[in-house]
C-alpha positions as CSV (number, residue, x, y, z in Angstrom):
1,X,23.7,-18.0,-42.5
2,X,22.6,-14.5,-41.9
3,X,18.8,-14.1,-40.4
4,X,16.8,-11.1,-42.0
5,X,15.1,-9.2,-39.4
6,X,12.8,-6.1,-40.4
7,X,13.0,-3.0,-37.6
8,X,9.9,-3.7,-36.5
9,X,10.4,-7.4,-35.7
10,X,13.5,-6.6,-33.8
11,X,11.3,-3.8,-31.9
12,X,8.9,-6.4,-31.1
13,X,11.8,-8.9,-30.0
14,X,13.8,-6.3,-28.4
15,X,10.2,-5.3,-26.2
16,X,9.6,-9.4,-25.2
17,X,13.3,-9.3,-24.3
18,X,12.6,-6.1,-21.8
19,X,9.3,-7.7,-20.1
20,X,11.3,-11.1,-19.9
21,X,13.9,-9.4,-17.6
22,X,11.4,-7.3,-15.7
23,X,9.8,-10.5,-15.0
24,X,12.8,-11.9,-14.0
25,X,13.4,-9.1,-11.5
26,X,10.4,-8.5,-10.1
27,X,9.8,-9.2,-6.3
28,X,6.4,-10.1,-5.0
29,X,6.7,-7.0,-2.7
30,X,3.3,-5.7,-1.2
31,X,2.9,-1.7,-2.0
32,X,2.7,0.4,1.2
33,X,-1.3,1.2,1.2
34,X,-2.1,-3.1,1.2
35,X,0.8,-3.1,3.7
36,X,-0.7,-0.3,6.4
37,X,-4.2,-1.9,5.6
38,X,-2.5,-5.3,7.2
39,X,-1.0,-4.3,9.5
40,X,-2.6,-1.8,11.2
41,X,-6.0,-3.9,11.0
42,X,-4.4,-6.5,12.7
43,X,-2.5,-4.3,15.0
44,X,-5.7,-2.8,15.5
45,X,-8.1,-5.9,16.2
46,X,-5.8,-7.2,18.6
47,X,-5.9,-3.3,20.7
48,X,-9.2,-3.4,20.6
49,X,-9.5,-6.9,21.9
50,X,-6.9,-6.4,24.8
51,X,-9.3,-2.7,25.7
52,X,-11.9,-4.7,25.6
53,X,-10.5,-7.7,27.8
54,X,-8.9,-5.3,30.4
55,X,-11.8,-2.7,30.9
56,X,-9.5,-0.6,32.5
57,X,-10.7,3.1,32.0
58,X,-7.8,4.6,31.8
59,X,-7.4,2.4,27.9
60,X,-10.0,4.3,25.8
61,X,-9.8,2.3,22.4
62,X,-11.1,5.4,20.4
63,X,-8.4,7.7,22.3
64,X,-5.9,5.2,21.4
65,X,-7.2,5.5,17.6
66,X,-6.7,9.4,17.9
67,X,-3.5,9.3,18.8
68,X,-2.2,6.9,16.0
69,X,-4.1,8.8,13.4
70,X,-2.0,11.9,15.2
71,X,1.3,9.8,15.0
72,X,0.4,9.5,11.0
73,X,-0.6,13.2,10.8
74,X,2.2,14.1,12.3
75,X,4.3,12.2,9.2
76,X,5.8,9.3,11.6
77,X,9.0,8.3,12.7
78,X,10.6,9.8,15.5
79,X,10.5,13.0,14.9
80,X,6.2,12.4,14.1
81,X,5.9,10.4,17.3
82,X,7.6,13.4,19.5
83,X,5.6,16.0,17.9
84,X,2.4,14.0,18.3
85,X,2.7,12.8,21.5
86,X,3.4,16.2,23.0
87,X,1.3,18.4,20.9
88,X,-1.7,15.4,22.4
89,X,-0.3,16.1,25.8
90,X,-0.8,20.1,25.6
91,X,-4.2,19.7,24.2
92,X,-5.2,17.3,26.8
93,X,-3.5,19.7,29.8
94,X,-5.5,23.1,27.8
95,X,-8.6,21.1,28.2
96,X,-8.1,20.0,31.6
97,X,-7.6,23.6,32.7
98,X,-10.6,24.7,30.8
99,X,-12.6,22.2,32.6
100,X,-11.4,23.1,36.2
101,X,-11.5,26.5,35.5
102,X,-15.4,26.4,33.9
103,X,-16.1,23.7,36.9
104,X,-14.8,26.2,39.6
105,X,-16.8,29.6,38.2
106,X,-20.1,27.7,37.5
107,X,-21.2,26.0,34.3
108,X,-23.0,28.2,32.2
109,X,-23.0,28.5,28.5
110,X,-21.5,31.9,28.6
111,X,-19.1,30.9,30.9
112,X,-18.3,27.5,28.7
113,X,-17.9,29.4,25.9
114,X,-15.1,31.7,27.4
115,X,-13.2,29.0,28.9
116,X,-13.1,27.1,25.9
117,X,-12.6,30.2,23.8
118,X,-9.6,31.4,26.5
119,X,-8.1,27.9,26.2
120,X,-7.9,27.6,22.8
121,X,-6.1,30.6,22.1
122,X,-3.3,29.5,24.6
123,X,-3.2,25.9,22.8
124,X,-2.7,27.6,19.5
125,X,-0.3,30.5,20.4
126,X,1.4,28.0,22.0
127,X,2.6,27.0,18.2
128,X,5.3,29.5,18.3
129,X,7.3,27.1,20.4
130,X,8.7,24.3,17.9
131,X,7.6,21.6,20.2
132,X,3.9,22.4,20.6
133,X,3.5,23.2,16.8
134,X,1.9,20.4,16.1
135,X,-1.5,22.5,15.7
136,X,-3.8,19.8,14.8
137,X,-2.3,17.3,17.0
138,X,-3.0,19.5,20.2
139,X,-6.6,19.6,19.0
140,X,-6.9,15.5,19.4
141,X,-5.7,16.0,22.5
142,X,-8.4,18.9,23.6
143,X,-11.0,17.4,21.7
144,X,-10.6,13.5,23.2
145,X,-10.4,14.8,26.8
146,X,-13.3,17.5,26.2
147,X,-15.6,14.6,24.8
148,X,-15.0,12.0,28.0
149,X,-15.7,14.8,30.3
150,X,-18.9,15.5,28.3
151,X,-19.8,11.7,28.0
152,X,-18.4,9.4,30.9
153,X,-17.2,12.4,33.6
154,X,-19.2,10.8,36.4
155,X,-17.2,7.4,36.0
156,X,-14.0,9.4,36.9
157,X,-15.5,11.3,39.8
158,X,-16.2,14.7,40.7
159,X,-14.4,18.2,40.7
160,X,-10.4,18.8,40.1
161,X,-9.6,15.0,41.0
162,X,-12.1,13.5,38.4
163,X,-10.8,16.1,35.3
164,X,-7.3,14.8,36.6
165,X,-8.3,11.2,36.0
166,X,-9.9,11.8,32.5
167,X,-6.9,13.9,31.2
168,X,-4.9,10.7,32.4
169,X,-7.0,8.0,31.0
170,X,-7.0,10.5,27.5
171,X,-2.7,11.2,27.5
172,X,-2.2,7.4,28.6
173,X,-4.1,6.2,25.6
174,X,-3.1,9.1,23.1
175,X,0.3,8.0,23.8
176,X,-0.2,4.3,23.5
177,X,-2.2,5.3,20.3
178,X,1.4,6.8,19.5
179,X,3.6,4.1,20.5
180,X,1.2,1.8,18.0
181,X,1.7,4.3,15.3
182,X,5.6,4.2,15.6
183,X,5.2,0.3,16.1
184,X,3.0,-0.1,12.7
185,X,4.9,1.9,11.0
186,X,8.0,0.0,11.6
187,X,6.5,-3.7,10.6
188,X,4.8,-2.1,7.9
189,X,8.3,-0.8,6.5
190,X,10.0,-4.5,7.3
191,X,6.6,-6.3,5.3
192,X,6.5,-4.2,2.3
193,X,10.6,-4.5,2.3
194,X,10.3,-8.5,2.6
């Protein structure tokens, strides 16, 4: 007994067949954005919770932010971390010696502006070697240890020593913001894989 089927039944079979194996196949995998979101806020909660807990100023929680937005910027993995973490280093070490320098001559908004304008330019021309390239990266670095001079300078002390101790506090949580970023990136990968 032969069944008559019209062509556009057996399109309309042939499309319920398709979905029915796609359903069959398909994993419950989370897409990379909801993964990151996950991850990263609870990665994130639980950094700012241990800052928090520890008070140590050398663990700035918004440094530690910089730095894995940098590690992200820098397009992650190894190679993102290296770049990141050293570009955030150089800016940090430009800032520092605009600071000392500008400290040393006098603070004066002439003076300010030349150190900061004489700094910069050795950050950025700095780009021609491959392992500072990281442009934007280098300008976390300057910007995050500029701002806690500006805003908490006195808690580190005075003159060379106290710039010294706020580049530190900035590169030790840059590069912590770093390590997160790698670390994130790599339970992210094995939860959207799962």
């Amino acid at each position: 007994m032969a069944i008559c089927v019209s062509g556009r039944q057996r399109s309309a079979i042939l499309k319920r067949v398709c979905l029915l194996r796609a359903l069959e196949k398909r994993e419950d995998n989370m897409d990379l954005i909801t993964g990151l979101a996950v991850v990263i806020g609870i990665m994130g909660g639980i950094a700012t919770w241990t800052a928090i807990t520890i008070g140590n100023p050398y663990l700035l929680i918004w440094a530690v932010f910089v730095g894995w937005g940098s590690f992200y910027h820098c397009g992650g993995k190894e190679a993102g971390f290296k770049n990141s973490a050293v570009a955030n280093l150089w800016g940090a070490v430009c800032a520092a010696g605009a600071l000392i320098a500008l400290t040393s001559i006098g603070v004066t908004a002439i003076m300010a502006g030349l150190c900061v304008g004489i700094s910069i330019v050795v950050l950025i021309l700095a780009a021609k070697l491959p392992l500072l390239s990281a442009i934007p990266s280098a300008v976390y670095g300057y910007a995050t240890t500029a701002a806690l001079f500006l805003l908490g300078a006195a808690a580190y002390g005075e003159g060379i020593g106290g710039i010294t101790k706020i580049a530190a506090a900035v590169v030790i949580s840059l590069i912590l913001g770093n390590i997160l970023g790698y670390v994130s990136e790599k339970v992210t990968g094995a939860v959207v894989k799962a």
